[in-house]
Phi, psi and omega in degrees: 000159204250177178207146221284120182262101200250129161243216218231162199277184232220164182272357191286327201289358180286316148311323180286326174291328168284335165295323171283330147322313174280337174282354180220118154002136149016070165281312218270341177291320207267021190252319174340274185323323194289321175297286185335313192287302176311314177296278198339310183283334139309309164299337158308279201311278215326325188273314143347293178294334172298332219235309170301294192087219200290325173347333203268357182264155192274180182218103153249144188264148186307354197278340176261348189298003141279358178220060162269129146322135158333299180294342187273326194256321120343254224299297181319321163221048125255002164270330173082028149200180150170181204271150153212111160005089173050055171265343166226159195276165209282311192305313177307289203302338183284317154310353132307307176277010166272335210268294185339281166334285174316300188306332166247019130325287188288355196240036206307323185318358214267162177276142181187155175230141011297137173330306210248008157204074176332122203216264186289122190237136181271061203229132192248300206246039172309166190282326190310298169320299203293311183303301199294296179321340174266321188334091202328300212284356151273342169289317190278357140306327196274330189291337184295305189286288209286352164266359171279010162276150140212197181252143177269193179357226180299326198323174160194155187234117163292117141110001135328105182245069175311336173276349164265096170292169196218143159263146174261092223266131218218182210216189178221173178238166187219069172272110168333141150302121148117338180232126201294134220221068158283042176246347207225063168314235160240128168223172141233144183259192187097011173143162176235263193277358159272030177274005194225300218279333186278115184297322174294313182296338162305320193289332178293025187219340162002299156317285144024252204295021176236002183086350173286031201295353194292321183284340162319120175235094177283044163224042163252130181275000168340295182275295197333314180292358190233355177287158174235106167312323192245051176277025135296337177076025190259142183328116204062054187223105192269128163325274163336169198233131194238083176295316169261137164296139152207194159195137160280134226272133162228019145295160124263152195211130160238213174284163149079019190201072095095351140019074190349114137254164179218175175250136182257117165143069184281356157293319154295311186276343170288297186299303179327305204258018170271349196246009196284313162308011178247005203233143166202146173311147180294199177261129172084350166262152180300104160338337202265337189309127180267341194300116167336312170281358183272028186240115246190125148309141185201060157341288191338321189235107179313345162310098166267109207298154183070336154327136176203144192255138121331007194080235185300328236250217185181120177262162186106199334309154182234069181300133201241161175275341217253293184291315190231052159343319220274351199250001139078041206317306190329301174282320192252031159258110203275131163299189170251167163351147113343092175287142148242168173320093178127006174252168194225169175244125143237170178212132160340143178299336202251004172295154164270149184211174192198167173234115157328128189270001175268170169197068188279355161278206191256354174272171137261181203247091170255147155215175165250179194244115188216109174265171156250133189235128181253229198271080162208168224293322175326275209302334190255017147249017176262345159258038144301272185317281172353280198305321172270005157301299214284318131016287195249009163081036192222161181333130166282162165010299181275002194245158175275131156331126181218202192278339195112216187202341208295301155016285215294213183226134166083002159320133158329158178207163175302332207272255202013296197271116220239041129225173175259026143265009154280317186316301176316333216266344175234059146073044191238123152282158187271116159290136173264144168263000000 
């Protein structure tokens, strides 16, 4: 798989650090203290997450998603993922991954990558696709998923709908056994450097950067509907307000056959690593040190670790063993459960995640990319475009150009999506009779 030719942050992010430093009460005393806590607290989870291993992702079947315990859904988002169940029956999904197969069967010509044995396909609108994404019991995952977001105390966000989902149209892989897969390391999408550099979107981490991380809530939506993830423009750099990342299995996929991994436990990792760039080891000390004092506030230097300059643009974060020692990647990036056809994966937008570079079973590894996205005015006019992409057979938006789709033979058409809230969820209006 190819990989990204990355340079070092521009010398300007150095001013930016200093604009965020200045933007919080006494920061440098209370974000210190807040490290010293982060570490502490990390050397704990980390040997914890290391020791379950997939134990740590939660598991439900859609058939409980009106009755999941309080507790369960706390767990479900402080790890900041989970499997959830037989959401489509195994006979549909399979029949999905048959109709994919015919397609780029009959299309060899479709974008994909590697050139000479197509795995990742840069394809939107297969009929396989339009149906899974209209699928009631996948809009009601989504709807599912996107209310464990709310506004804490008085706040309010206008024009918010958690009970409507949107569709996001995203593309699928068909992955060989046997071919090593290095392009998709531990990252998080959803904005790189504008998680610092974009003022609304700084706000979803505010406690963070005020020292207060224990108070951090990554399900409050205050900021999140408004932030902008992409002020760079870059291609696969999504627009949109996403709550969970997922896909659905039309596979079977276990560990070690090329798989999700995540680090579970997004709260942790969201305070690390927003704070990580204020930090640097004294002299003579180990990057690796959990101790507080082997750590010094450190302004000085335009590096935001995992940050990567991009041509105009900026990738990441990309947390490392080398950059965010602390997070103990090697050991806690757990794959998830064993999937079967019709089960689906999600992870918080801010989990760090990865694709296993090995694929040592005997199968491929299909999934589609289906996130849940809900209602607010940002997301339902990018799915207005979105929606005349699909029209006109070509990339949405948020994608790099490609020959299209219009072409092919067994492309998705509108009459596919065949009830109505899917048709809303990709922007059709609904006749009432």
């Amino acid at each position: 798989m190819a990989t990204f030719n990355v340079g070092p942050c521009p010398p300007r992010f150095v001013e930016l650090k200093k604009e965020i430093a200045a933007s919080y009460p006494d920061f440098e005393a209370r974000v210190t203290k807040a490290w010293g806590e982060i570490l502490e607290a990390l050397d704990s989870r980390t040997k914890d997450i290391a020791q379950k291993g997939s134990q740590n992702v939660p598991e439900v079947n859609f058939s409980e998603l009106g009755s999941v315990s309080e507790e369960r859904v706390k767990d479900i988002k402080e790890k900041g993922c989970v499997v959830i169940r037989d959401v489509v029956d195994d006979e549909e999904a399979k029949e999905w991954h048959a109709w994919l197969r015919e397609y780029v069967t009959k299309n060899p010509d479709v974008d994909g990558t590697p050139e000479h044995d197509k795995q990742f396909f840069q394809l939107y609108w297969t009929k396989s696709q339009i149906r899974a994404r209209a699928h009631p019991n996948v809009l009601e995952t989504s709807k599912w998923l996107n209310q464990m977001y709310h506004v804490r105390g008085d706040d309010n966000v206008d024009e918010v709908d958690l009970s409507t989902p949107l569709t996001y149209a995203d593309r699928f892989r068909m992955r060989h056994p046997g071919v090593g897969w290095n392009s998709f390391p531990p990252h998080i999408d959803g904005g790189s450097i504008e998680r610092w550099e974009d003022q609304v979107f700084r706000g979803c981490f505010a406690e963070i950067l005020s020292g207060d991380w224990r108070a951090h809530d990554p399900y409050d939506l205050r900021n999140r509907v408004n932030a902008r993830s992409s002020l760079y423009k870059r291609p696969n750099q999504a627009t949109v307000f996403r709550t969970y990342q997922g896909w659905l299995a039309l596979s079977e996929t276990g560990p070690n056959e090329g798989t999700l991994q995540v680090f579970p436990s997004v709260h942790l990792s969201n305070a690390y690593i927003l704070l990580r760039p204020f930090f640097s080891p004294r002299d003579e000390k180990s990057a690796e040190s959990f101790d507080p004092a082997d750590w010094k506030f450190d302004i000085s230097d335009p590096d935001f670790p995992g940050i990567y300059a991009l041509g105009q643009a900026f990738i990441g974060p990309r947390p490392s063993t080398k950059k965010h020692p602390h997070l103990r990647l090697d050991e806690t990036m757990v794959p998830v459960p064993k999937v079967y056809p019709g089960d689906m994966v999600f992870w918080h937008c801010d989990v760090v995640h990865a694709v296993e570079q090995e694929h040592v079973g005997k199968a491929d590894s299909t999934v589609m990319y289906i996130p849940a996205v809900p209602y607010t005015p940002t997301n339902a006019a990018y799915v207005q475009k979105q929606r005349e992409s699909f029209l006109q057979g070509v990339a949405p938006p948020d994608f790099p150009a490609t020959k299209g789709e219009a072409h092919c033979a067994g492309v998705g058409k509108a009459e596919d999506i065949d009830n109505p809230a899917g048709k809303r969820a990709m922007g059709f209006t609904i006749e009432v009779a």
